[in-house]
SELOVEX-61524 format. One record per residue (C-alpha): x, y, z; residue in three letters; residue number from 1. Coordinates in steps of 0.05 Angstrom, whole numbers, plus 5000, padded with zeros to 4 digits. Layout:
BEGIN
     px     py     pz     r     k
      X      Y      Z   ALA   NUM
...
// end
This chain:
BEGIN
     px     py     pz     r     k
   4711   5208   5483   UNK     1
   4691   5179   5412   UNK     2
   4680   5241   5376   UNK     3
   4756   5257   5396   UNK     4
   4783   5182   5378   UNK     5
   4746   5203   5320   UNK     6
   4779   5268   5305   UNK     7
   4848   5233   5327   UNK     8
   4847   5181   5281   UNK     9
   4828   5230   5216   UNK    10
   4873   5280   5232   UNK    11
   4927   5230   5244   UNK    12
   4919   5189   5193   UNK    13
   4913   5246   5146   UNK    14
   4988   5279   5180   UNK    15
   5018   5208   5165   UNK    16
   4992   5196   5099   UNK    17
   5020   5268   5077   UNK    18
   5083   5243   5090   UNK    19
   5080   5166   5080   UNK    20
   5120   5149   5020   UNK    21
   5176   5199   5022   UNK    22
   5215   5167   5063   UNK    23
   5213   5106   5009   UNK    24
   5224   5162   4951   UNK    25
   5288   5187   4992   UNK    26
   5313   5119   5002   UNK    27
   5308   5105   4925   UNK    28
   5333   5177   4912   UNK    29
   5399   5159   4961   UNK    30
   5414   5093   4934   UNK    31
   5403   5115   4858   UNK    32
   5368   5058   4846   UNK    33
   5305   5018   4850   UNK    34
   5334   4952   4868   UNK    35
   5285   4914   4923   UNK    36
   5227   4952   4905   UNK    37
   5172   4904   4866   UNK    38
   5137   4938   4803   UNK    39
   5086   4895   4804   UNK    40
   5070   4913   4881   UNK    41
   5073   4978   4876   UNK    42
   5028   4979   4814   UNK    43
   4977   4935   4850   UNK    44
   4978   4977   4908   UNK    45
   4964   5042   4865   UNK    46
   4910   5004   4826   UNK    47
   4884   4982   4901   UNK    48
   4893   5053   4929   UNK    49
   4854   5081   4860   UNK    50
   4796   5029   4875   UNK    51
   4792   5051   4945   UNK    52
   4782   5114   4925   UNK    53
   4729   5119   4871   UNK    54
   4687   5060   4919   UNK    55
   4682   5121   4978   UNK    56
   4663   5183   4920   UNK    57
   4616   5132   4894   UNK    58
   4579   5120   4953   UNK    59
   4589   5187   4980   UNK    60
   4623   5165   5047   UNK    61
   4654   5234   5098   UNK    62
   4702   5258   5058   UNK    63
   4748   5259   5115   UNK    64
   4750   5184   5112   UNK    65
   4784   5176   5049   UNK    66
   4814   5241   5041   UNK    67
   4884   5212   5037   UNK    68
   4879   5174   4979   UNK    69
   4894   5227   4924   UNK    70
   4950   5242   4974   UNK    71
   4971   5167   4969   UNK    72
   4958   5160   4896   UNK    73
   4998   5220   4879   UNK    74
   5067   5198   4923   UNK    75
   5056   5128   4896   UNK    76
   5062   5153   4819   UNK    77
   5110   5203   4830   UNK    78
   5147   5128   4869   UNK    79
   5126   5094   4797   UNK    80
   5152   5143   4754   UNK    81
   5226   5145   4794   UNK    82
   5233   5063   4793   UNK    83
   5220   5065   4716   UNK    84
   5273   5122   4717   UNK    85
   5325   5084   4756   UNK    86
   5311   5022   4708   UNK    87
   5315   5065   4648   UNK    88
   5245   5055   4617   UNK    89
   5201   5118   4631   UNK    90
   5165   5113   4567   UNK    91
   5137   5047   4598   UNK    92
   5098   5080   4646   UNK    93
   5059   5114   4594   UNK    94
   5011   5051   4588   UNK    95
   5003   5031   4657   UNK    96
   4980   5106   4665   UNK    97
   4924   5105   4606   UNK    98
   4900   5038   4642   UNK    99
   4894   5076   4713   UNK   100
   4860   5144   4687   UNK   101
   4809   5099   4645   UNK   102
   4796   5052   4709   UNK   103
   4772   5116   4744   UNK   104
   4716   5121   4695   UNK   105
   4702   5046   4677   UNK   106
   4691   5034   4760   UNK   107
   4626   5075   4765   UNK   108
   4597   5059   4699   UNK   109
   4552   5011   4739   UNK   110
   4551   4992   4817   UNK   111
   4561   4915   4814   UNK   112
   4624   4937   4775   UNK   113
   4653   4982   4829   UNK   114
   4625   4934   4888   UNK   115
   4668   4872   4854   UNK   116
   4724   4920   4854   UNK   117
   4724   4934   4925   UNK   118
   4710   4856   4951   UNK   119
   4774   4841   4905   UNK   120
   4821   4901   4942   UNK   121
   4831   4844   4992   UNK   122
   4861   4796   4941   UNK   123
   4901   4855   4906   UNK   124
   4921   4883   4978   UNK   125
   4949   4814   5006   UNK   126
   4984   4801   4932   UNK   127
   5015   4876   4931   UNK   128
   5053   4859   5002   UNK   129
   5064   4783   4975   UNK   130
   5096   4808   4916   UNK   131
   5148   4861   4948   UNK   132
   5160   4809   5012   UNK   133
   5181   4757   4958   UNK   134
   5224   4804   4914   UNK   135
   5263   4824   4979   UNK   136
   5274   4747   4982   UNK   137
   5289   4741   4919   UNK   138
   5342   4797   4904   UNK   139
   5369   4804   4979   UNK   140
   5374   4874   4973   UNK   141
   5345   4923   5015   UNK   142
   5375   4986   5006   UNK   143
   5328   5021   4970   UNK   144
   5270   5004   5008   UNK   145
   5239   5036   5066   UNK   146
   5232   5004   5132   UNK   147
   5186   5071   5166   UNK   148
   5142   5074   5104   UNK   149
   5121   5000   5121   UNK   150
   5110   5023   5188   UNK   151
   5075   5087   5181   UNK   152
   5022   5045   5127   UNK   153
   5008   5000   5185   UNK   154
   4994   5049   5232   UNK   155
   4952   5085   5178   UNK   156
   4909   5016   5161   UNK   157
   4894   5010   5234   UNK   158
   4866   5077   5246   UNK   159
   4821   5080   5179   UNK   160
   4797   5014   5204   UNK   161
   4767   5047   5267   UNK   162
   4740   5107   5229   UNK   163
   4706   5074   5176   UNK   164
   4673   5026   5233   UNK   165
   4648   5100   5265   UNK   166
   4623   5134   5209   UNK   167
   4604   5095   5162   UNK   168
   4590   5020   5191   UNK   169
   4621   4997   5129   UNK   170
   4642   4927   5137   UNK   171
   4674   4918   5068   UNK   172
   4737   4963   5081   UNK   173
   4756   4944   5144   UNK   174
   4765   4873   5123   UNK   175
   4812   4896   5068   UNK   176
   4857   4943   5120   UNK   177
   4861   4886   5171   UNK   178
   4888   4838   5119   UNK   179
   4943   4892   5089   UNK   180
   4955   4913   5162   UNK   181
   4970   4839   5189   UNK   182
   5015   4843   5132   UNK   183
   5050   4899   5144   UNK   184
   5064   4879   5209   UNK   185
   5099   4815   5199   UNK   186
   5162   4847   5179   UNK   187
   5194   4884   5231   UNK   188
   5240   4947   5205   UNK   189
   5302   4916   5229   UNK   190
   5294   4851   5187   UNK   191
   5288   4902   5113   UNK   192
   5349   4946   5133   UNK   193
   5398   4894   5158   UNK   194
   5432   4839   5138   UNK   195
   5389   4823   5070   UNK   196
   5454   4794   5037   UNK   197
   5454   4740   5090   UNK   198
   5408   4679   5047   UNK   199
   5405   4648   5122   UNK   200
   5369   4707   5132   UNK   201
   5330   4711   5081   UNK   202
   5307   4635   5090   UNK   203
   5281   4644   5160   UNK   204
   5250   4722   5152   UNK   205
   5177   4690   5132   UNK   206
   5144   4617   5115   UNK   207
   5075   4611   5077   UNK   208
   5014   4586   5108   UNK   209
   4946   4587   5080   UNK   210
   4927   4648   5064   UNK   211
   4970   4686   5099   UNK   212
   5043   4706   5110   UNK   213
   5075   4692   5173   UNK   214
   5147   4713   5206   UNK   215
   5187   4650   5233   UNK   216
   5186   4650   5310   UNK   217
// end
């Protein structure tokens, strides 16, 4: 019974994560724009992905565990590389690129380096959501951005969360998924695909408590 939860929830998560952000790249492709899609979130989550990443080939955890992160890193660049299209700046992403391919190699220069990396992915995952939640706010405009990417990356957080528990007992990356996933979950698809012009809307889609977001009742 474990070994095939197990073997579910790779496989799964693996499918999902193959095909996680084009739906969001088709979406941006269709409306010809990158309007409602936050830079600064999706750069975050890249540089959270990226830490993710070299924190599992660092400690040498199943490869089957993390194998979806390259997969992740790649859609989320190619996602990168069309929003400074759409804005008319792809030089700018030049920079942001160096800063990512040299992160890969400053990360495992030494282990307290990499560890403080990881314990920070929980900041950098909750302010990656923050930050895309708020711009939807902000520009009440929805149309580029995907409603079933949101919910496949939910579905993907909770299932890592229960093979990392399995294989590797690893108490540091679960705590980062739950946070992202509890995230995730507060916005329901219906409330990023309809309506956004409305600023009644708008007002009542989330309020802030401390240290976390939650969805008005």
């Amino acid at each position: 019974m474990e070994a095939g939860l197990l073997w579910f929830c790779n496989w799964s998560t693996l499918g999902v994560c193959a095909a996680l952000k084009l739906p969001q790249i088709y979406a941006q492709l269709a409306a010809r724009s990158a309007r409602g899609i936050s830079l600064p979130s999706l750069l975050l989550e890249l540089a959270g992905f990226l830490v993710f990443f070299r924190y599992q080939c660092y400690y040498g955890n199943p490869l089957l565990t993390y194998l979806e992160y390259p997969i992740l890193i790649a859609q989320d660049i190619i996602l990168l590389l069309f929003v400074f299209h759409f804005n008319g700046n792809v030089k700018q992403a030049l920079p942001y690129m160096a800063v990512f391919v040299s992160s890969w190699f400053i990360l495992s220069l030494q282990k307290w380096i990499i560890d403080l990396a990881m314990n920070l992915c929980t900041v950098i995952s909750a302010a990656s959501k923050f930050a895309q939640l708020q711009y939807l706010w902000k520009v009440q405009d929805s149309e580029a951005v995907s409603a079933l990417s949101w919910g496949l990356s939910a579905y993907t957080c909770a299932t890592r969360i229960v093979t990392t528990l399995m294989t590797t007992n690893d108490f540091t990356t679960p705590h980062n998924r739950t946070l992202t996933h509890r995230q995730m979950r507060r916005l329901e698809p219906r409330e990023i695909t309809e309506n956004s012009g409305s600023s009644e809307d708008a007002l009542g889609l989330f309020t802030i408590s401390p240290g976390r977001l939650f969805r008005c009742s």
